[in-house]
C-alpha positions in Angstrom: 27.2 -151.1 -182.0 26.4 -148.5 -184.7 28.5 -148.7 -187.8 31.4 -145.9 -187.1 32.6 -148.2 -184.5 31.9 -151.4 -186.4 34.1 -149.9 -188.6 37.0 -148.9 -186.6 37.2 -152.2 -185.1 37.3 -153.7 -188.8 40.2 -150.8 -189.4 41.9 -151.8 -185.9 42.1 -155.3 -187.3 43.4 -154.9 -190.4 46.1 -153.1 -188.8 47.1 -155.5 -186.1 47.2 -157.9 -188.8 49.5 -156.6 -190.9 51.5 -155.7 -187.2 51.4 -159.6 -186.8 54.5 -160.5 -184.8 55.0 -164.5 -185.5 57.7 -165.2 -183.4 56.2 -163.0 -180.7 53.3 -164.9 -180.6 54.6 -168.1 -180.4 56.8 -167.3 -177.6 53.7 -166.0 -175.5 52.1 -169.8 -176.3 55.0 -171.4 -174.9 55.0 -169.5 -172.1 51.3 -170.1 -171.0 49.4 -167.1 -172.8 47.2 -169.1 -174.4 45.1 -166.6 -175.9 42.1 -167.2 -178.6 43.9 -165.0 -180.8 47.2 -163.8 -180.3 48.6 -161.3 -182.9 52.5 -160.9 -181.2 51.8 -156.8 -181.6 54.1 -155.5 -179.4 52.9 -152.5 -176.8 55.1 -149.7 -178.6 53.1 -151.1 -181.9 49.7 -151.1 -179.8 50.4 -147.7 -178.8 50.7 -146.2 -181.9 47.8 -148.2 -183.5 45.5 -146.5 -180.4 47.0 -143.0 -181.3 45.2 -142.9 -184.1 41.6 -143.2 -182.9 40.1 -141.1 -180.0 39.6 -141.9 -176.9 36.1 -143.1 -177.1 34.1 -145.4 -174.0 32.0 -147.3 -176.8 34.6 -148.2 -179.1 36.8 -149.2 -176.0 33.7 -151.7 -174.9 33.4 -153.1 -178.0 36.9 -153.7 -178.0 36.8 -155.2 -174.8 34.5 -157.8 -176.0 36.8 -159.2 -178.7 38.2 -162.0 -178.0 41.4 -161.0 -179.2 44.8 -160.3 -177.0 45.3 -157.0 -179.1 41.7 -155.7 -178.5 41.9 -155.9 -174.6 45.1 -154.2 -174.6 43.7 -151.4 -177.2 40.1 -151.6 -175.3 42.5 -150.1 -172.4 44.3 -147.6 -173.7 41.4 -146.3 -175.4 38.7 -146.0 -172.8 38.3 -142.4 -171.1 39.4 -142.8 -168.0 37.0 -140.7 -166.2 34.4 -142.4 -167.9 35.6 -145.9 -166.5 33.6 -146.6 -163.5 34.3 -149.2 -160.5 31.2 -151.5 -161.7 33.5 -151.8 -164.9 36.5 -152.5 -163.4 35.2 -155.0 -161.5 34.3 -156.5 -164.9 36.7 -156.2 -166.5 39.3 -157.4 -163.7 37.2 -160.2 -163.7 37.7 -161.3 -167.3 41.2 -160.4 -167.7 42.7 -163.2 -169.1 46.8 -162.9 -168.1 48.9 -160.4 -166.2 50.4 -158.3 -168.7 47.0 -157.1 -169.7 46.3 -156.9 -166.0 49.5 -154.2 -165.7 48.1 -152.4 -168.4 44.4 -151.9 -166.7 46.0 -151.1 -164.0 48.4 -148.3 -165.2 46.0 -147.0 -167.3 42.5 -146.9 -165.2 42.2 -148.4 -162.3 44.4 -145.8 -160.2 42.7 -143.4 -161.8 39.5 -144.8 -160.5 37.9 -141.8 -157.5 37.9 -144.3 -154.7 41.0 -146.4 -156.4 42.4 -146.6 -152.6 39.3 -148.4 -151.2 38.6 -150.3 -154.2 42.0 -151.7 -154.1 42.0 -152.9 -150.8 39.2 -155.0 -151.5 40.8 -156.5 -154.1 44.5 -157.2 -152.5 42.2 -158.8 -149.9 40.3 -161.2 -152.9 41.6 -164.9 -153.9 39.7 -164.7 -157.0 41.4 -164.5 -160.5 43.7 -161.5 -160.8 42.2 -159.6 -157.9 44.5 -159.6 -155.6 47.6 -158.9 -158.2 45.4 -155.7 -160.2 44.6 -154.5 -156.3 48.5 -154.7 -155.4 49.3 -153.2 -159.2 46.7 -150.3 -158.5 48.5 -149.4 -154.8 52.5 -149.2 -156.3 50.6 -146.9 -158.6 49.5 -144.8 -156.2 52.2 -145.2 -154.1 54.4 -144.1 -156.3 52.0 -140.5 -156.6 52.6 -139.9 -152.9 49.4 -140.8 -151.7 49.5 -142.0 -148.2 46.9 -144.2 -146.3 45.9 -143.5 -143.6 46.9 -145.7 -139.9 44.0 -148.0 -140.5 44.5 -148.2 -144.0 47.7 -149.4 -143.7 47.6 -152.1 -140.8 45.4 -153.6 -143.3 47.4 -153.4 -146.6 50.5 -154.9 -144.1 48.3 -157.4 -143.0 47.8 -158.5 -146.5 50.9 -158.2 -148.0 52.5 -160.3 -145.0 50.1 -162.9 -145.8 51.3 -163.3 -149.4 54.4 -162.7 -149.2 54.4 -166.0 -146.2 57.0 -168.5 -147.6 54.0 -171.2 -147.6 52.6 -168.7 -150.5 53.6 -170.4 -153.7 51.9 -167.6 -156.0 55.6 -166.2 -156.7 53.6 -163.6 -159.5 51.6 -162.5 -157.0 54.2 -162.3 -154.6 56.6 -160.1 -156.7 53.4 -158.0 -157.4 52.7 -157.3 -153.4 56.6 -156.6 -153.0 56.6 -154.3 -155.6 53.9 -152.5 -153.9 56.0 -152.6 -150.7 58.8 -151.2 -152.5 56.6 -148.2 -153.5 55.3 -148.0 -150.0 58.6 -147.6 -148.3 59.4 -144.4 -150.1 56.5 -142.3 -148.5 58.2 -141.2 -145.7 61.2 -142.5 -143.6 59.0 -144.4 -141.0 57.7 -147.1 -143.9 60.6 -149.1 -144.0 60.8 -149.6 -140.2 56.5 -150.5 -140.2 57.5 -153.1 -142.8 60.2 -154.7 -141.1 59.2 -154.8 -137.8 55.4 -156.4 -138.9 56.0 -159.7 -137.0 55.2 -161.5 -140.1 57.4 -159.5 -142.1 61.0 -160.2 -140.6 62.4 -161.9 -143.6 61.6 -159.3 -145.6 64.0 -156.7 -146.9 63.6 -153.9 -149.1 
């Protein structure tokens, strides 16, 4: 890490500390996001904090690799996207640590990845970590651009869904993640909500 991005990140600190958000923070505890350091900065904070450095691959990596709850989120919004590759989102996915930075990889890179369909369905299709919920995340996405899969495509991604939305599912995050996704779905033509509902393991579901 040469020193101009040394720097930065001691800069980026500095800032998120005096950003610290106390009762922010402590609320995220209590609710499970047990980070190793958790500042409380709020995204429109986070935002702002990122606007003022450019968008640059090697700051965004050693961001990454801070242990810090702000750094992951800034590591996001500051890595090029067409830079970030599928071998580092797999990474990445891999070490994110809760779902809201998981929303935030996902809105920012992953559906801009080139083969973000493909890659996606591998992932709604994985049990490990977030996975599944970034792969589901990445499809609403890119759903909601208009881009339709194709007949194959999307027996699988009903087949999926189906399965985690099955009452005997008890991941409820995950859950509202993939119905989300079918949400988005339904909107690309006229014919989606009739595939969804007539899946046979899709009657109780309504959208």
């Amino acid at each position: 890490m040469n020193q101009t991005v040394r720097d930065r990140i001691l800069e980026i600190k500095k800032s998120l500390r005096l950003s610290m958000n106390g009762i922010v923070s402590s609320l995220q505890r209590r609710q499970g996001l047990d980070y190793k350091i958790n500042f409380g900065v709020e995204i429109p904070r986070l935002k702002e904090i990122a606007a003022q450095y450019p968008k640059e691959r090697t700051l965004a990596l050693a961001l990454w690799q801070e242990n810090i709850r702000e750094c992951k989120m800034l590591a996001i919004m500051l890595m090029p996207s067409e830079t970030f590759t599928a071998e580092d989102a797999h990474l990445w996915i891999a070490e994110t640590p809760f779902t809201e930075v998981a929303d935030q990889l996902s809105m920012l890179l992953l559906c801009h990845l080139p083969d973000a369909s493909q890659l996606a369905m591998k992932w709604i299709e994985s049990e490990e970590g977030l996975f599944s919920y970034c792969g589901f995340l990445t499809l609403s996405h890119l759903f909601r651009q208009g881009i339709r899969p194709d007949a194959d495509y999307e027996a699988r991604y009903l087949s999926v869904a189906a399965r985690v939305l099955s009452p005997e599912n008890g991941n409820k995050v995950l859950q509202t993640c993939a119905y989300a996704s079918l949400q988005k779905y339904s909107t690309l033509d006229e014919d989606c909500p009739d595939k969804i509902t007539s899946h046979p393991q899709m009657q109780h579901i309504f959208i």
